[in-house]
BAGUTOR-895550 format. One record per residue (C-alpha): residue number from 1; residue in one letter; y, x, z. Coordinates in Angstrom, 1 decimal. Example, Ala and Ser with C-alpha at 12.3 -4.5 7.8 and 13.67 -1.06 7.14 Angstrom:
> num|residu|yy|xx|zz
> 1|a|-4.5|12.3|7.8
> 2|s|-1.1|13.7|7.1
//
This chain:
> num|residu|yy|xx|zz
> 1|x|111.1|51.1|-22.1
> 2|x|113.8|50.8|-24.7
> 3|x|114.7|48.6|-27.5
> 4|x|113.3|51.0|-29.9
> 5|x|110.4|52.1|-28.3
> 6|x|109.6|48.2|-26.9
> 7|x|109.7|47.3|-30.8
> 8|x|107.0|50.2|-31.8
> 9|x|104.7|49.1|-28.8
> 10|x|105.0|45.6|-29.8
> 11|x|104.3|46.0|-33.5
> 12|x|101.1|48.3|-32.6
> 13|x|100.1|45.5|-30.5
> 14|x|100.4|42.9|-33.1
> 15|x|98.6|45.5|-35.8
> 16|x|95.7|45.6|-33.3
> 17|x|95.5|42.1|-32.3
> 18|x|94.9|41.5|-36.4
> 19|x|92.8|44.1|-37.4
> 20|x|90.3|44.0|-34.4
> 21|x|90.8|47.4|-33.6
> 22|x|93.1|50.0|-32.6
> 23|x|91.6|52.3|-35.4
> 24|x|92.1|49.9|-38.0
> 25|x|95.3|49.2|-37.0
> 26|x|96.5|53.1|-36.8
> 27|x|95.2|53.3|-40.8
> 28|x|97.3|50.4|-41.5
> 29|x|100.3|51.6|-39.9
> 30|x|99.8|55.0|-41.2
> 31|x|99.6|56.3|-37.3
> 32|x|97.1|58.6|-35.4
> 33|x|94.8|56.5|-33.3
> 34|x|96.1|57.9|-29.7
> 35|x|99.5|56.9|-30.9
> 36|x|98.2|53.2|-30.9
> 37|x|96.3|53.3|-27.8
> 38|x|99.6|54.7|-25.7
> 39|x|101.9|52.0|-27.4
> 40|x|99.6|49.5|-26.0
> 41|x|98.7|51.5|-22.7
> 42|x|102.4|52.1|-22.2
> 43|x|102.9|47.8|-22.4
> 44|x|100.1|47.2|-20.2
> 45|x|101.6|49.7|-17.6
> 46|x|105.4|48.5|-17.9
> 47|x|104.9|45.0|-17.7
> 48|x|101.8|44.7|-15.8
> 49|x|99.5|42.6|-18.2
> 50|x|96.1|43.0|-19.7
> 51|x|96.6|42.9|-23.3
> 52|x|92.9|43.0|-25.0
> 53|x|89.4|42.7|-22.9
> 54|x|87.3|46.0|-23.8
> 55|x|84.0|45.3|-25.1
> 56|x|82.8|49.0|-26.2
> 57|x|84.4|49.6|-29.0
> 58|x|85.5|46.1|-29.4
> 59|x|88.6|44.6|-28.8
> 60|x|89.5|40.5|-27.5
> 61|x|92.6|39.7|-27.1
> 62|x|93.3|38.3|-23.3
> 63|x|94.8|34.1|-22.9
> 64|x|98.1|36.3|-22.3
> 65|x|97.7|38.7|-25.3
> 66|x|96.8|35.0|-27.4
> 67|x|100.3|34.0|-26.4
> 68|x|102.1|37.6|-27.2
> 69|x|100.5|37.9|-30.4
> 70|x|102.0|33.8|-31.6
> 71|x|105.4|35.6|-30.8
> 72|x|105.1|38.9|-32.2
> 73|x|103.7|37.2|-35.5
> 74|x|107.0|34.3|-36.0
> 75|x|108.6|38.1|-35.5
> 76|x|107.1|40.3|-37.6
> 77|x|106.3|38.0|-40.3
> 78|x|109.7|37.3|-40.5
> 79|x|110.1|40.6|-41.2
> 80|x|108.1|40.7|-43.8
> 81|x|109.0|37.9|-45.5
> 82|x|112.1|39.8|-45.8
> 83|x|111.0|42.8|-47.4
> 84|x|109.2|40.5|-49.7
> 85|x|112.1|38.8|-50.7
> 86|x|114.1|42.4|-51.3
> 87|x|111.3|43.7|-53.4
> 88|x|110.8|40.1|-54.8
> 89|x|114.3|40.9|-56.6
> 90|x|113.9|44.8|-57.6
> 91|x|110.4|44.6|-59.0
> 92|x|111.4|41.0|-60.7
> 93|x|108.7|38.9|-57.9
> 94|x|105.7|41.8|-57.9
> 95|x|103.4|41.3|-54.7
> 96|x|100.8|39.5|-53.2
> 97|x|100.3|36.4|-52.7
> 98|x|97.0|35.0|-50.1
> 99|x|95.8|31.4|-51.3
> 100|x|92.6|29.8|-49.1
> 101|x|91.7|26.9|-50.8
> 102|x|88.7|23.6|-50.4
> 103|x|87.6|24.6|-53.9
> 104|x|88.7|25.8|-57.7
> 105|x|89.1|22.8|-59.3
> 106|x|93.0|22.1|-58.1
> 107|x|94.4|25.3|-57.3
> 108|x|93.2|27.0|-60.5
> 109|x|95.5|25.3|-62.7
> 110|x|98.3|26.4|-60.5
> 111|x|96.9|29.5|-60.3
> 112|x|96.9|29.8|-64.2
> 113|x|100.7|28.7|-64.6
> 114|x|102.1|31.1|-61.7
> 115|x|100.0|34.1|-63.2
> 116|x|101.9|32.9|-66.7
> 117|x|105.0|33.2|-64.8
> 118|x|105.1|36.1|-62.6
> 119|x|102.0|38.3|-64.0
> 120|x|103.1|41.4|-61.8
> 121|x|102.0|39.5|-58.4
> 122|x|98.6|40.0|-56.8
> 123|x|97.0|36.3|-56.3
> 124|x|94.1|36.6|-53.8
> 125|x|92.2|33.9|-53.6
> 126|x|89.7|32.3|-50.0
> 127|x|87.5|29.1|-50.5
> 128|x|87.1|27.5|-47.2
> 129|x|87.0|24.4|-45.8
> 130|x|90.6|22.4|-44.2
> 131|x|90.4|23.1|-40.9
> 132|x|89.0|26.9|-41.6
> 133|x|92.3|27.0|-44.3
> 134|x|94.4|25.7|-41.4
> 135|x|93.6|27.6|-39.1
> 136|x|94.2|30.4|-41.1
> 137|x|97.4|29.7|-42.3
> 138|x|98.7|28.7|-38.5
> 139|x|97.2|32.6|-37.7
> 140|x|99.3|34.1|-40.6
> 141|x|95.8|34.8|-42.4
> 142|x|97.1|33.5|-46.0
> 143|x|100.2|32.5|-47.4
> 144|x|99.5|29.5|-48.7
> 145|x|96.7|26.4|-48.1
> 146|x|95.2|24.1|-50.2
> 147|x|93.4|21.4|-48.0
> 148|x|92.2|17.8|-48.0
> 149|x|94.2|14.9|-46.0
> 150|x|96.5|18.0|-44.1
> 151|x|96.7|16.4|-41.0
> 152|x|100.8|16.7|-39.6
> 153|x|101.6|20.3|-37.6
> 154|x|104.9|21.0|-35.9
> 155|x|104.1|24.4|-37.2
> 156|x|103.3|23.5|-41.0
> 157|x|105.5|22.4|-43.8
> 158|x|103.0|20.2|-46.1
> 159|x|103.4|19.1|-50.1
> 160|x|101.3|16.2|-51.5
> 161|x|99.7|17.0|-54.8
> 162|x|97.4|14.6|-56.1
> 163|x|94.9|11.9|-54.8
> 164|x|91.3|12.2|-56.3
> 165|x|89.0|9.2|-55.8
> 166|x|85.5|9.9|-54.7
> 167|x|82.6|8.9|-56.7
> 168|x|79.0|8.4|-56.2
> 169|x|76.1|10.7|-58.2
> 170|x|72.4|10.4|-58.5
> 171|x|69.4|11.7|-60.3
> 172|x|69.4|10.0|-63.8
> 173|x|65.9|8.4|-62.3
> 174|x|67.3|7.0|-60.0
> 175|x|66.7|3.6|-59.4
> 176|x|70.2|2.4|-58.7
> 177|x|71.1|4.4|-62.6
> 178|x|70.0|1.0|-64.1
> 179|x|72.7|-0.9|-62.7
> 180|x|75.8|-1.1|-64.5
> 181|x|78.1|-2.1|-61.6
> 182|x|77.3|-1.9|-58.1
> 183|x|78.6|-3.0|-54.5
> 184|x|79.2|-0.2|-51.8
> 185|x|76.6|-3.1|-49.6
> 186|x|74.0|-1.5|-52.4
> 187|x|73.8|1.9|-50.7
> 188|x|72.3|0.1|-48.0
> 189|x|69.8|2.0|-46.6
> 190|x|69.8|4.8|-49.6
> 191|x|68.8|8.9|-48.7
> 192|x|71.7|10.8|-49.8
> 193|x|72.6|14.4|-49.5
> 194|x|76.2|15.0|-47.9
> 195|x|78.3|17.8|-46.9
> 196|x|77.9|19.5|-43.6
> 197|x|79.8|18.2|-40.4
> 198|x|83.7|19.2|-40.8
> 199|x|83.6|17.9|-44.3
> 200|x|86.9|15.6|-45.5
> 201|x|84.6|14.3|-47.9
> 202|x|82.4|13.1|-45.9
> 203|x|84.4|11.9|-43.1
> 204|x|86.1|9.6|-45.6
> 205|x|82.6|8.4|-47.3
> 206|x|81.3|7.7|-43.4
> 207|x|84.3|5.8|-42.3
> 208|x|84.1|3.5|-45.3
> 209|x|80.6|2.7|-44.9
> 210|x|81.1|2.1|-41.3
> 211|x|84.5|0.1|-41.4
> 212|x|82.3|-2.0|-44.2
> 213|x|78.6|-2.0|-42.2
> 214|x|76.9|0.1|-44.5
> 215|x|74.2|2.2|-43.3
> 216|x|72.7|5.2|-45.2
> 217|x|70.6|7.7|-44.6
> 218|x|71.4|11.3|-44.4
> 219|x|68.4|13.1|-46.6
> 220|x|69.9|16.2|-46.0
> 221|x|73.0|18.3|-45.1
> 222|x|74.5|21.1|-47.6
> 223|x|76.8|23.5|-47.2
> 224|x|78.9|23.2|-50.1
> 225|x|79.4|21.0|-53.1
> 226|x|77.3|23.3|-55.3
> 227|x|74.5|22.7|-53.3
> 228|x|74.8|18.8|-53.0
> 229|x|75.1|19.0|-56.7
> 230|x|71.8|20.7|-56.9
> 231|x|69.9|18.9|-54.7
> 232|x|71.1|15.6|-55.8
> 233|x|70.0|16.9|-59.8
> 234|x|66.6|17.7|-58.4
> 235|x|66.2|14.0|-56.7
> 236|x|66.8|14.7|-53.3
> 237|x|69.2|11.4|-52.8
> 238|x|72.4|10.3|-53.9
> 239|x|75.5|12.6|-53.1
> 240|x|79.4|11.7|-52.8
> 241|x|82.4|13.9|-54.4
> 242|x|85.7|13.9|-55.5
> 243|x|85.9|12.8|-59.1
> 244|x|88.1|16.1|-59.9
> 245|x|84.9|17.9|-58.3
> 246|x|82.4|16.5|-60.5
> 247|x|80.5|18.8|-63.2
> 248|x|78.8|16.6|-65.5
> 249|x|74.9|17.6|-66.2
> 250|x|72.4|15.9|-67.9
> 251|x|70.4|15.0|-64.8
> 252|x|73.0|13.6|-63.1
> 253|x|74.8|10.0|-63.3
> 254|x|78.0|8.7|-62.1
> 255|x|77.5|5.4|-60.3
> 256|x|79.9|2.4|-60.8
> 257|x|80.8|1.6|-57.3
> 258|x|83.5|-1.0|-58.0
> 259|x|84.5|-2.3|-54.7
> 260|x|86.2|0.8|-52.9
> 261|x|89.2|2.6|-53.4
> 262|x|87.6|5.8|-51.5
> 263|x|89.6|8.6|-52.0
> 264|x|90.6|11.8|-50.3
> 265|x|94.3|13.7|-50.9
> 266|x|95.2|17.0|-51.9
> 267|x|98.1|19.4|-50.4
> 268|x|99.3|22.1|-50.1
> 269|x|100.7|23.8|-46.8
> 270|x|102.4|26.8|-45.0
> 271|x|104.1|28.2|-42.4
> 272|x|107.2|26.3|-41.5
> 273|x|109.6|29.2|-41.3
> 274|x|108.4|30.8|-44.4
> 275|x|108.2|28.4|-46.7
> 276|x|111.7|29.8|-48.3
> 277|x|109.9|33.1|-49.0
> 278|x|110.8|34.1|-52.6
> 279|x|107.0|34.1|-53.7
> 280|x|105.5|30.6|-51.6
> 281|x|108.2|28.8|-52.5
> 282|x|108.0|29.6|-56.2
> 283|x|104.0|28.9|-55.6
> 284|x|105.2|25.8|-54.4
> 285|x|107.5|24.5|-57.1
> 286|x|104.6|25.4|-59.8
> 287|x|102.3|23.8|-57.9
> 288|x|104.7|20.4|-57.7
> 289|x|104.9|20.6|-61.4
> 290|x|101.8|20.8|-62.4
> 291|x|101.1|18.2|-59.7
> 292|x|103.3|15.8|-62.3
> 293|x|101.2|16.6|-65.0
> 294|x|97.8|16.5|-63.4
> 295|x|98.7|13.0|-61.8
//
């Protein structure tokens, strides 16, 4: 197989492996369908691996076509990163830009100051969780992550933004609402509605009470903060957020928990070797200032 021909096969391979599909990844390369299937047939055949396990009309990739498609991605998005940065400078940074993010409340203002900037780019925007985010950025899924406590990755380059203390809610009937300071040995033994398993939130919240011997009871588990929000406002137990996270209402009270510093950290993160592409890294340096301002 030549150079040439290697690089076509290995390109339809690494538009399959992404879109799930060989006919998917024909309409995104602007090929027939048959041309796919004998790029990938023809690597198969050279090099004597299985590439993708046929389920019907669905594809898997094989262990072996896991570890092809990490290399063919540092290679090909490499390549576009290039092209990025050459029409970057003709069309004055016009593009798209992927941004998976826990929530709105910390991206948006960055959002709102790079659309300022550079109005021509495409921002899309993924809400997510941080290991969901990761795991997309490490699978060139987004550009750019906005997670809670980013946990160090040989493969990631990370940027601090802002630390947001958590605070304690609860249904302005609450019993514990008459209090006007309270110890974190106070939640002893209190129903409160948390986040689902895989939450930063709540893993900080739990490992405070625990390093401090503080047992609660977990009412009920919600799948987002909306819904914590909600259920805590209709007096289904005390919930925990981030202070930047919290939508005031009139059913619901901030309690004064005033012996924890409880708090979770904000970053952003993306790929190591694209980090100096023209549109991330300008992401990036809007995000560090309004990281300044925000504090």
């Amino acid at each position: 197989m030549s150079g040439l021909s290697l690089l076509a096969a290995l390109k339809a391979f690494d538009a399959t492996a992404r879109a799930g599909s060989m006919t998917a990844a024909a309409r995104a390369m602007a090929l027939q369908q048959p041309t796919v299937s004998a790029h990938i047939q023809r690597l198969e055949g050279e090099f004597g691996v299985e590439l993708f396990h046929r389920r019907g009309r669905r594809l898997e990739l094989t262990a072996f076509g896991r570890t092809l498609l990490d290399h063919t991605r540092r290679t090909f998005s490499g390549e576009e990163d290039a092209l990025a940065l050459l029409t970057a400078a003709r069309n004055h940074y016009a593009g798209r830009l992927v941004v998976h993010a826990i929530g709105p409340y910390n991206v948006v203002p960055v959002l709102k100051a790079f659309a300022a900037r550079h109005p021509q780019v495409n921002l899309v925007v993924g809400v997510g969780d941080s290991r969901t985010i990761t795991g997309k950025i490490l699978d060139y899924q987004g550009d750019i992550g906005v997670v809670l406590n980013h946990v160090e990755h040989p493969d990631l380059h990370g940027m601090p933004f802002r630390t947001q203390r958590l605070v304690v809610f609860a249904h302005r009937d609450h019993p514990l609402v008459q209090q006007s300071t309270l110890t974190l040995k106070a939640l002893e033994g209190q129903r409160f509605v948390i986040r689902e398993e895989g939450s930063t939130t709540r893993r900080v919240f739990e490992n405070e009470l625990r390093e401090r011997g503080v047992r609660v009871q977990v009412a009920l588990e919600m799948g987002s903060r909306e819904a914590v929000r909600e259920a805590v406002a209709q007096g289904l137990g005390l919930g925990v957020v981030a202070e930047t996270a919290y939508v005031p209402d009139p059913r619901l009270v901030k309690l004064r928990v005033t012996d924890t510093e409880m708090a979770t950290h904000v970053g952003f993160i993306c790929r190591q070797e694209r980090r100096h592409a023209p549109l991330i890294s300008t992401f990036l340096s809007i995000a560090a200032e309004a990281g300044q301002l925000m504090g």
